[in-house]
Structure formats: structure tokens, C-alpha cells
KEPALUM-896942 format. One line per 2 residues: for each residue z, x, y of N, C-alpha, C. Coordinates in Angstrom, 3 decimals. Example, Ala and Ser with C-alpha at 12.3 -4.5 7.8 and 13.67 -1.06 7.14 Angstrom:
// residues 2
7.800:13.190:-5.690:7.800:12.300:-4.500:7.800:13.200:-3.300; 7.080:12.850:-2.250:7.140:13.670:-1.060:7.870:12.900:0.030
// end
This chain:
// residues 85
25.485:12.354:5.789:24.726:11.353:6.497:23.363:11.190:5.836; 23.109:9.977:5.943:21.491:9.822:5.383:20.633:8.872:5.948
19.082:9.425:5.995:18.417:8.369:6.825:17.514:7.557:5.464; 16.985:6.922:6.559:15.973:5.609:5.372:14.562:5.989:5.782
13.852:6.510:4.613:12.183:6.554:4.661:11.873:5.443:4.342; 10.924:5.069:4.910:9.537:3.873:4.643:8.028:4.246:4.321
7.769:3.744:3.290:6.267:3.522:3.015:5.583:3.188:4.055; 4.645:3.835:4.322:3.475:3.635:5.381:2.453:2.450:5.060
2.686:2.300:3.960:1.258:1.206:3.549:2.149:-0.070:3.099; 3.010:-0.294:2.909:3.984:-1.592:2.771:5.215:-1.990:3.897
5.258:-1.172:4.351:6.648:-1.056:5.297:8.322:-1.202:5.100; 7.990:-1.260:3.844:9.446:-1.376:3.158:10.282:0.548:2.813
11.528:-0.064:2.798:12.486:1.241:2.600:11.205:1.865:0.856; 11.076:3.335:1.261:10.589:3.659:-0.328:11.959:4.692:-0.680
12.841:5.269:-0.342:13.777:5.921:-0.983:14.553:6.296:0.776; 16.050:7.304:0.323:16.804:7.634:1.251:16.459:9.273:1.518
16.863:9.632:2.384:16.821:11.157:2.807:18.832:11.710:3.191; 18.866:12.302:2.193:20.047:12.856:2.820:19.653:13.677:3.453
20.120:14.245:4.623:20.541:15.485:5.598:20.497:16.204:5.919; 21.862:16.181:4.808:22.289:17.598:4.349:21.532:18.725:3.947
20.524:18.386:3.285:19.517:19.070:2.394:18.578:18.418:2.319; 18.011:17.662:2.782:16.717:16.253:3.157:16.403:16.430:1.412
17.452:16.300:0.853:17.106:15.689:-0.507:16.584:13.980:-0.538; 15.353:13.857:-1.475:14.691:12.390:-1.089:15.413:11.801:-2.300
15.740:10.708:-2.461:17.342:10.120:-3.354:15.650:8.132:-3.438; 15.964:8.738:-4.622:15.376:7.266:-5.341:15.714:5.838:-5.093
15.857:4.809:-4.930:16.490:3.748:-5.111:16.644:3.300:-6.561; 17.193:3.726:-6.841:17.913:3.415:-8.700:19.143:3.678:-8.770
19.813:2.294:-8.978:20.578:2.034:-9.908:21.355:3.345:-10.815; 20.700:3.972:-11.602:21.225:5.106:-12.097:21.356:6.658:-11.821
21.060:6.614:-10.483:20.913:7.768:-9.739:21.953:7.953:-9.232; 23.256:8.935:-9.626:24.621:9.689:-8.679:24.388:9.359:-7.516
22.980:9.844:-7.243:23.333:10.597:-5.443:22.625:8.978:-4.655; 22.097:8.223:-5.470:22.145:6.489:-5.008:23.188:5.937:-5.190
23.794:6.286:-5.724:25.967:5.364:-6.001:26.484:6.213:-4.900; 26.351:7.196:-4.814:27.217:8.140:-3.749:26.890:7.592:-1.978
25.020:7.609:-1.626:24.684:7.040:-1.155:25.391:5.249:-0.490; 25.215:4.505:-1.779:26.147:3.343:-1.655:26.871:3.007:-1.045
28.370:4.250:-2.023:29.524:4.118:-1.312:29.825:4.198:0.319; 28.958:5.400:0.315:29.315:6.004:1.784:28.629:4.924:2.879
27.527:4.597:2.414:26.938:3.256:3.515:27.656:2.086:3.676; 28.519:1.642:2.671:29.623:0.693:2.478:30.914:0.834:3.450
30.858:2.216:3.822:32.279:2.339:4.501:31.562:2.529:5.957; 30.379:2.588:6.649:29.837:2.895:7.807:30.122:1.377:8.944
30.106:1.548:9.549:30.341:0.756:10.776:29.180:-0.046:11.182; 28.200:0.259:11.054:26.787:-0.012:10.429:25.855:0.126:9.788
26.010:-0.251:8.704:25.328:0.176:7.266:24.242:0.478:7.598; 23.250:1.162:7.044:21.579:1.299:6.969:21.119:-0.462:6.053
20.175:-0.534:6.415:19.839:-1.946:5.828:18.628:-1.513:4.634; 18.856:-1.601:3.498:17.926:-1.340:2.599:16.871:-2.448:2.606
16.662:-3.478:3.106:15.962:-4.461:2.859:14.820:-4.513:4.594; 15.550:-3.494:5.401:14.533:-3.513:6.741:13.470:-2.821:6.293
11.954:-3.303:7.449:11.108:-2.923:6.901:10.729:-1.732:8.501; 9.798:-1.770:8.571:8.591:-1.517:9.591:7.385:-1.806:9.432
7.073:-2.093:10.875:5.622:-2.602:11.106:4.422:-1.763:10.462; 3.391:-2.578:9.517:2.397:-1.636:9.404:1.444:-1.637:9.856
0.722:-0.246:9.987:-0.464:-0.563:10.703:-1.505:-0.404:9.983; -2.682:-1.794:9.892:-3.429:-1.412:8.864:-4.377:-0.178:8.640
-5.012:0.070:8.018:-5.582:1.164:7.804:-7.141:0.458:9.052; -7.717:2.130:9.003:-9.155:1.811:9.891:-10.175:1.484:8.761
-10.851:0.818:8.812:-12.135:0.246:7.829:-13.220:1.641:7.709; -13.208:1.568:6.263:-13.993:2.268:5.786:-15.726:2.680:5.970
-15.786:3.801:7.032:-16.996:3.892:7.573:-18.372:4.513:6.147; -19.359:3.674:6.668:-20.462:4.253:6.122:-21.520:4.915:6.926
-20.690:6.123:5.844:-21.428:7.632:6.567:-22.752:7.839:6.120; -23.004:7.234:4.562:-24.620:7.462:4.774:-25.577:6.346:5.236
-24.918:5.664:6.137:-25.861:4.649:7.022:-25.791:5.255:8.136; -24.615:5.914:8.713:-24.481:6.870:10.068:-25.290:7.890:9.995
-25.549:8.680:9.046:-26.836:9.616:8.856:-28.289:9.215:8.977; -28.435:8.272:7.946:-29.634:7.992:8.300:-30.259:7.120:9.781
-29.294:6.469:10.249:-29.523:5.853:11.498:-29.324:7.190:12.991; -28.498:8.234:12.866:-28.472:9.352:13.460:-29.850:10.066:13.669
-30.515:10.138:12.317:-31.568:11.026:11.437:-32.792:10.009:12.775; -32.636:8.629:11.956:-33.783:8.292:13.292:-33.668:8.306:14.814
-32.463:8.294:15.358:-32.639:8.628:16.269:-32.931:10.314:17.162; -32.851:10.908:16.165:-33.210:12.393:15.838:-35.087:12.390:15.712
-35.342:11.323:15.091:-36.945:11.251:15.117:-37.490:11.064:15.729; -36.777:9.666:16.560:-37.425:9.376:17.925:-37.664:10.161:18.991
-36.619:11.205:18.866:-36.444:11.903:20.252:-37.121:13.056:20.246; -37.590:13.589:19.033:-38.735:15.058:18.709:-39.930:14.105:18.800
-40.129:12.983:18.512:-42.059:12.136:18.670:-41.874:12.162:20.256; -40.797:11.983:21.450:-40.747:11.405:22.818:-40.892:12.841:23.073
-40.435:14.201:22.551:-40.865:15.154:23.180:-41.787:16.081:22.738; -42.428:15.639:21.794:-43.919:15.869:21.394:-45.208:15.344:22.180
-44.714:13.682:22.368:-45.718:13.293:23.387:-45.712:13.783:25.005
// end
């Protein structure tokens, strides 16, 4: 038996997982255990679909940490001058 991994950042099939041995099996053409793969999905009752994807989720936007510091830093300043005065 074998399942279908997907890329996280495209959502497309990136290779198969057999099972048996969660051997990760390429999508090529010249790969045994991708012809073997093949066959056996060919004779299933419902094939795995090499062409399904999944939804992606985009990534979170890239924070700027040295604007979070220095804007932290002043509010760190403010609050030693408020308990100085």
C-alpha cells in the first residue's frame, strides 16, 4: 500500500510513501519502485490521484525584529523616565 506526500509550499503530490517501509519513491519515470507503484495503483478500485493537490497555507510575513527591539527598547525608556519621575 502507498500513500501520497505533498509539498507544503506548492500543494502538489512531491513523491509517494510506501508503507511497508515508508520508503519515499520519487516520481520518475525510471524509478522500479515508481513502475511498481503504477502498476499496483492501476489495479486499485480507487487509484491515488497524482495530479490532486492540497490547500496551501501561505506562509506568515516576515517580522522585523530589529524594529521590534528598538520600538520595545523605547518603550523600556519610557517606563524607567515615568518611574524616575
Amino acid at each position: 500500500m502507498y500513500k501520497l506526500s505533498y509539498d507544503a509550499m506548492t500543494g502538489k503530490v512531491s513523491c509517494i510513501i510506501r508503507l511497508s517501509d515508508n520508503a519515499s519513491i520519487p516520481l520518475c519515470e525510471g524509478n522500479s519502485d515508481f513502475q511498481d507503484f503504477l502498476k499496483w495503483n492501476s489495479k486499485q478500485p480507487t487509484p491515488l490521484d497524482l495530479n490532486s493537490t492540497i490547500p496551501v497555507i501561505p506562509p506568515e510575513p516576515v517580522r522585523d525584529l530589529a524594529k521590534e527591539m528598538d520600538e520595545l527598547k523605547a518603550r523600556v525608556g519610557k517606563l524607567e523616565k515615568a518611574k524616575l519621575s
